[in-house]
C-alpha positions as CSV (number, residue, x, y, z in Angstrom):
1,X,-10.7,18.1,26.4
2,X,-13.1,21.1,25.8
3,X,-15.8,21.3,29.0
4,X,-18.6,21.3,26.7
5,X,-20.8,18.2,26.3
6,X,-18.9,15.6,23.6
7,X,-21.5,14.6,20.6
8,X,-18.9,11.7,20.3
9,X,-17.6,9.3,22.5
10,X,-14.5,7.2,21.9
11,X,-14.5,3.7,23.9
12,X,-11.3,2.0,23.9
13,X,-10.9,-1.9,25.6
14,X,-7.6,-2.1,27.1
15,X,-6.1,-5.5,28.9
16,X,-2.6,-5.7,28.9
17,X,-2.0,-3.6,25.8
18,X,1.6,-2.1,27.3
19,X,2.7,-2.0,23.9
20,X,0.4,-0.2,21.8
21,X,-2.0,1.4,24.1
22,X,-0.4,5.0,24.1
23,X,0.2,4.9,20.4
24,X,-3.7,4.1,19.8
25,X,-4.8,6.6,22.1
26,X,-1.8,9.2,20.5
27,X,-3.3,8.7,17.3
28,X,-6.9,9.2,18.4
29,X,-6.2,12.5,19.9
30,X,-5.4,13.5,16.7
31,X,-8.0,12.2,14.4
32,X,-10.3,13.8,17.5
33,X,-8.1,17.2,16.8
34,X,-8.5,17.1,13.2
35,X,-12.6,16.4,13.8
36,X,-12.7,18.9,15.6
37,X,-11.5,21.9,13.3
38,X,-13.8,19.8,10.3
39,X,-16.9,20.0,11.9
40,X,-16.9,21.6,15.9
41,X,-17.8,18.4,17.7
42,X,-16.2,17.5,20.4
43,X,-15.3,13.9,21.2
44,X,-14.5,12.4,24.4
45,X,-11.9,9.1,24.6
46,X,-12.7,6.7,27.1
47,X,-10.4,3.9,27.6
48,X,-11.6,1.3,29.7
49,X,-9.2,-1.0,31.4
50,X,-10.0,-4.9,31.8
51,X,-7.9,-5.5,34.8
52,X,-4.6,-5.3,33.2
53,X,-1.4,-6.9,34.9
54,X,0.8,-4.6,33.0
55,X,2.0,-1.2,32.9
56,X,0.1,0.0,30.4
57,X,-2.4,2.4,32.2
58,X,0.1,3.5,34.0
59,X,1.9,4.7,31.0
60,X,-1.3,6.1,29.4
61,X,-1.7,8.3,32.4
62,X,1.6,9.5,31.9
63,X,2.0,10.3,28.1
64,X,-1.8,11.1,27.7
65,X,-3.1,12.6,31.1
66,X,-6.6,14.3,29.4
67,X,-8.0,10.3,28.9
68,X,-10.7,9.1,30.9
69,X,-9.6,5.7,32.6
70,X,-12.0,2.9,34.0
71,X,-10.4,0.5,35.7
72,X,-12.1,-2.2,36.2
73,X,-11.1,-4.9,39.3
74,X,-12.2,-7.9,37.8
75,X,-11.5,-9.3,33.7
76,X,-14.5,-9.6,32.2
77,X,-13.6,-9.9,28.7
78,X,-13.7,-7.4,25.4
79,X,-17.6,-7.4,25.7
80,X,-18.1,-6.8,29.3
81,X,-15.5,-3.7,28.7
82,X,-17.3,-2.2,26.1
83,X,-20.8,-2.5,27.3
84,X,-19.3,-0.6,30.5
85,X,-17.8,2.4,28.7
86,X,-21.1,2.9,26.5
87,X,-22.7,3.0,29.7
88,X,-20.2,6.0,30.9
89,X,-20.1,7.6,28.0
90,X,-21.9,10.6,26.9
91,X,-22.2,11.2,23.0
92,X,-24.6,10.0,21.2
93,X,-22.2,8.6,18.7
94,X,-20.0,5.8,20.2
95,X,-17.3,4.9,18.3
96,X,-15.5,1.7,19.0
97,X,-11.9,0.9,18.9
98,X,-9.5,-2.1,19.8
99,X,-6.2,-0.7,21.7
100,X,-4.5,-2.3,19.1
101,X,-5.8,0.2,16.3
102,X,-3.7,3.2,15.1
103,X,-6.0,5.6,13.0
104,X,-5.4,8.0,10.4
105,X,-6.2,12.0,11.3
106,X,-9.2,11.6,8.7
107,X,-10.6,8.4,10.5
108,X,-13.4,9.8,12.6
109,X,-14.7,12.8,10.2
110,X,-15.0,9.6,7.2
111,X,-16.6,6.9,9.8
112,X,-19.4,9.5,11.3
113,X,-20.6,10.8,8.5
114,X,-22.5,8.1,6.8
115,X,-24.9,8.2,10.8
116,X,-26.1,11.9,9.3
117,X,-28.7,8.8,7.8
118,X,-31.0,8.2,10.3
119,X,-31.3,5.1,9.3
120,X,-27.8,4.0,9.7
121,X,-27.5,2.0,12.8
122,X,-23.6,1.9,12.5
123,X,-20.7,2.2,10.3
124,X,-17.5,-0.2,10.2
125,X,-14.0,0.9,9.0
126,X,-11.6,-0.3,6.5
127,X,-8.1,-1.8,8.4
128,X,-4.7,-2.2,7.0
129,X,-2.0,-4.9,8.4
130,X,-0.2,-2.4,11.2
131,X,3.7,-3.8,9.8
132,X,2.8,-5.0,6.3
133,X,0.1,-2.1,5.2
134,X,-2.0,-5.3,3.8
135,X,-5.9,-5.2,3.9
136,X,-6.7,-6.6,7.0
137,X,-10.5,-6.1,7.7
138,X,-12.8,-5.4,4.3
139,X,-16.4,-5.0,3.4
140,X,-17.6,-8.3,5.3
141,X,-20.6,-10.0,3.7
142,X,-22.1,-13.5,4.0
143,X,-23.7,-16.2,2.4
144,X,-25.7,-19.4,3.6
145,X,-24.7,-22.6,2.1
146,X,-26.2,-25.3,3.0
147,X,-27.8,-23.5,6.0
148,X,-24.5,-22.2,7.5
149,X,-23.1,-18.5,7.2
150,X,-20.5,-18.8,5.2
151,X,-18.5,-14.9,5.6
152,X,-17.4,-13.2,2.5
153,X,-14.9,-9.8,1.7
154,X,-14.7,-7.5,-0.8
155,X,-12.7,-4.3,-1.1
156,X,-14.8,-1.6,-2.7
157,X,-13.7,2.0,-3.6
158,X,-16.9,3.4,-2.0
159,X,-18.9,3.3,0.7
160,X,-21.4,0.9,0.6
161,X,-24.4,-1.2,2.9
162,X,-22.9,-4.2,4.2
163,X,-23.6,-7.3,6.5
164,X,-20.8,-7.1,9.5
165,X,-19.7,-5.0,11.4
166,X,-16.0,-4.8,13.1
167,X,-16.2,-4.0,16.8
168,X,-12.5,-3.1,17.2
169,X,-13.1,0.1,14.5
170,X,-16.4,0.8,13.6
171,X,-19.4,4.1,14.8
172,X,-22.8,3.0,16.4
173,X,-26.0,4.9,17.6
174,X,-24.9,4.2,21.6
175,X,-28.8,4.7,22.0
176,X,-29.5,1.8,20.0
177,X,-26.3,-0.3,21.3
178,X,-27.7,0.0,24.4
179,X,-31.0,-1.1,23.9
180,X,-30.1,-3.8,21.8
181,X,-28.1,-5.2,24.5
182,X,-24.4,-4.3,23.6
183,X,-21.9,-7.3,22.9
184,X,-23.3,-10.5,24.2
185,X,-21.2,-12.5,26.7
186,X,-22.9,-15.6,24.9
187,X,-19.8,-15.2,22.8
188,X,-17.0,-14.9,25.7
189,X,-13.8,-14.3,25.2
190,X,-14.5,-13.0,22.1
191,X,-15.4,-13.1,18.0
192,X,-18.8,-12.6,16.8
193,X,-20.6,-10.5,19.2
194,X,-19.7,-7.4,16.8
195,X,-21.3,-9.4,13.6
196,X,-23.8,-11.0,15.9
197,X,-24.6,-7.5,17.0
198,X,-24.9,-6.1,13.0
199,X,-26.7,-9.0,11.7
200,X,-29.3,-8.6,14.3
201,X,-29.3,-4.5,13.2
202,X,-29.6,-5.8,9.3
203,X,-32.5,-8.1,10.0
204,X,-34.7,-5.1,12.0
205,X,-34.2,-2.8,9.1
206,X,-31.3,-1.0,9.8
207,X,-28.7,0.0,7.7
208,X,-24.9,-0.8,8.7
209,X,-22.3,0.6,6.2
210,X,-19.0,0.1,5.5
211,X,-16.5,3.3,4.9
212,X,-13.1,2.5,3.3
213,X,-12.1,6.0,3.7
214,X,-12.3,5.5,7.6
215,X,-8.8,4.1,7.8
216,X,-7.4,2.7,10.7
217,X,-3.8,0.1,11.2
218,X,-4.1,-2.6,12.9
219,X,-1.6,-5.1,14.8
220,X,-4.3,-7.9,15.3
221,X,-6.0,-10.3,17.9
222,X,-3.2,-8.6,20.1
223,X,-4.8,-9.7,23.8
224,X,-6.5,-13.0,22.6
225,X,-3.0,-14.1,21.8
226,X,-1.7,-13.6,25.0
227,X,-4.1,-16.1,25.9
228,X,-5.2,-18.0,23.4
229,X,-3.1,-20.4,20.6
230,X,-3.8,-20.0,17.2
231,X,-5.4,-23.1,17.0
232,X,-8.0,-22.0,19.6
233,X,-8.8,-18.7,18.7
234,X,-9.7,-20.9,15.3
235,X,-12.3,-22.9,17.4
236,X,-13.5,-19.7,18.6
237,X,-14.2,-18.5,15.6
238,X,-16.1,-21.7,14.7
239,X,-17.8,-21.9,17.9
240,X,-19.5,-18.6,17.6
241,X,-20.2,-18.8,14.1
242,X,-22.7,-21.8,15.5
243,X,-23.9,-19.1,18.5
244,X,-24.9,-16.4,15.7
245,X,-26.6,-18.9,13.5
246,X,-28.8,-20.1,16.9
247,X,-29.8,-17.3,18.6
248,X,-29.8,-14.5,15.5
249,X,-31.0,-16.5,12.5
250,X,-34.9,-17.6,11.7
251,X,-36.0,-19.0,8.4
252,X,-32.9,-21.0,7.7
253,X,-33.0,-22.9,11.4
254,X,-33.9,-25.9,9.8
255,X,-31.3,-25.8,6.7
256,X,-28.8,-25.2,8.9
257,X,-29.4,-28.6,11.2
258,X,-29.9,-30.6,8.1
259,X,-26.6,-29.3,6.8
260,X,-24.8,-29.3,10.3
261,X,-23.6,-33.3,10.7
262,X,-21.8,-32.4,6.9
263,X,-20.3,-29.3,8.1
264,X,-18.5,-30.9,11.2
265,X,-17.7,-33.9,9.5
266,X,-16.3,-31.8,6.1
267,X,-12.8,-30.8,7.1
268,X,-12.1,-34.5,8.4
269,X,-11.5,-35.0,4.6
270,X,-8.8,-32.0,4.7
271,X,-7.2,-33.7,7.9
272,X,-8.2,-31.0,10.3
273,X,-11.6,-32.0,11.6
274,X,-10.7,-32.5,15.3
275,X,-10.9,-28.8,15.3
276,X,-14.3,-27.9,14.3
277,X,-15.8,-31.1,16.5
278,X,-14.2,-29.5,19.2
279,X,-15.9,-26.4,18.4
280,X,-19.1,-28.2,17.5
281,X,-19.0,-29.5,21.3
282,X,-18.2,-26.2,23.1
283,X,-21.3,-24.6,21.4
284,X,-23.2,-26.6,22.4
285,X,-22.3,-26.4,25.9
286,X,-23.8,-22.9,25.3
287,X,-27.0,-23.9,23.3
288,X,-29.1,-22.8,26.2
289,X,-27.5,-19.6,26.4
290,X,-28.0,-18.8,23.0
291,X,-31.9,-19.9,22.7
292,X,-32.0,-17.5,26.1
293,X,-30.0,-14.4,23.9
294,X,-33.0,-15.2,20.9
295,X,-35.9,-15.4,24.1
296,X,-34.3,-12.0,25.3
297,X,-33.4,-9.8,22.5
298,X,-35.5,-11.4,19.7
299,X,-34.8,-9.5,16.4
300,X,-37.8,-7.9,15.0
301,X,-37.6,-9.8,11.4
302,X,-38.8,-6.6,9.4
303,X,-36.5,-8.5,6.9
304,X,-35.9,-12.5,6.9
305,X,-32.4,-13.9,6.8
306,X,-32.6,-14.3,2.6
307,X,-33.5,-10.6,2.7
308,X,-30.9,-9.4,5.1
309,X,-28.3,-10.7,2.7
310,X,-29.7,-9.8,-0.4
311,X,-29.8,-6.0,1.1
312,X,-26.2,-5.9,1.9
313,X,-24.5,-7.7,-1.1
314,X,-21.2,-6.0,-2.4
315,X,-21.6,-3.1,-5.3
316,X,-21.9,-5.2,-8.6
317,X,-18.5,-5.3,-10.2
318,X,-17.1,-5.8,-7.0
319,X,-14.8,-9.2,-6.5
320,X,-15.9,-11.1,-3.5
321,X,-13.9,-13.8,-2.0
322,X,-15.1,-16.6,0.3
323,X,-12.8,-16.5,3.6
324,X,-10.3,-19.3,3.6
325,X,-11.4,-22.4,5.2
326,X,-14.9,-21.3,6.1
327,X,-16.6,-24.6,4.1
């Protein structure tokens, strides 16, 4: 790394990530490399380590010595590890990535540019399947339907405003990260706080955008596995989705507890319901959490929740898909 102050800072979670860590970090250095000769910043990679158990930053200090390594002593969680390498880091750009994320040389140059708009409060990536080369994470969008967010994708050509943004590959203003908060524990151990995080962003008249050109591969939920079934990272899911629409959303509060008792109860005709009751109970052991996030970090409104997603709705001519499962 060049001694002169980064403009960019790279912040890279890491717990237990022994068998992908060095080949994220490998393929950051070059996309860092490549930014570098494009446009004379310098970048600074951060990789922050959640208390791993595994060998992994001792093989990243090995194979990739000029990293900066936090180790934390206690797991707090993909938030908690992010929020405490914005606070280290020093560019004003901070770019986030999952240690499960391999990115193309081109990645960086394609995600910062759209933040020469100063009203661009962040810019999320396109990711491809890390085995299959499949799309993985699009241009995420939502709906409401009967006053629940309902999340949509689409795979435009061009860069384009959108709704969500992905915390595992995506650029933020760390300025405005900071202030905002960063990732909410409400959401702990993880899901949401990214689009939580963007929706709030959308709402107070920023602009979040979504580059396909910034293209990164990824191997997917990697961690959370380790912990978590797939049937509980699906409760997760549905879980925060209830946390978001409490604390973040305004004018279609009372929609969405009209329309709540049918959305529970709705995939006990498809045979799965025990999942999302479950869910339904575990937010609401956080309820007073999430009314305490609103009470702390209350989004300005410059635009109402109607207006938020009218602003970010795919280019026209675009095909948008409703994510399996989500009504």
């Amino acid at each position: 790394m060049s001694a002169a102050a980064p403009s960019v800072s790279i912040v890279i979670p890491n717990w237990n990530g022994e068998a992908f860590l060095v080949r994220c970090v490998s393929a950051a250095m070059q996309a860092v490399r490549q930014h570098r000769r494009e446009t004379g910043e310098e970048t600074e990679i951060i990789v922050v380590d959640d208390a791993s158990t595994d060998r992994s930053v001792e093989m990243l200090r090995r194979d990739c010595p000029s990293v900066r390594v936090i180790q934390r002593n206690v797991n707090g969680g993909f938030a908690e590890a992010v929020n405490h390498g914005a606070r280290e880091a020093r560019g004003a750009a901070l770019v986030l990535l999952n240690s499960d994320m391999a990115v193309r040389p081109e990645f960086l140059t394609a995600l910062l540019a759209p933040l020469a708009d100063p009203q661009v409060f962040g810019v999320t990536a396109k990711t491809l399947g890390w085995s299959t080369g499949e799309p993985d994470h699009l241009n995420m969008t939502a709906r409401l339907a009967r006053g629940q967010i309902v999340l949509e994708y689409s795979d435009p050509a061009e860069a384009c405003d959108t709704l969500l943004l992905l915390g595992g590959a995506a650029a933020v203003r760390r300025e405005l990260f900071l202030q905002a908060g960063g990732f909410s524990p409400l959401f702990q151990p993880g899901y949401w706080e990214d689009y939580d995080l963007a929706l709030r962003a959308v709402k107070a008249g920023w602009r979040v955008v979504f580059e396909p050109r910034a293209l990164a591969h990824h191997l997917g939920k990697a961690s959370l596995r380790e912990r978590h079934t797939d049937a509980a990272i699906k409760r997760l899911h549905e879980r925060n989705r209830l946390l978001t629409t409490w604390s973040t959303l305004t004018g279609a509060r009372w929609r969405h507890w009209i329309g709540l008792p049918g959305w529970v109860a709705r995939p006990l005709w498809r045979g799965d319901g025990a999942a999302r009751l479950r869910a339904f109970g575990a937010a609401l052991r956080r309820f007073p959490d999430a009314i305490r996030r609103r009470r702390a970090f209350p989004p300005p409104c410059l635009r109402s929740d109607a207006q938020a997603l009218a602003a970010t709705r795919p280019p026209q001519g675009t095909v948008v898909r409703t994510v399996p499962g989500e009504l």
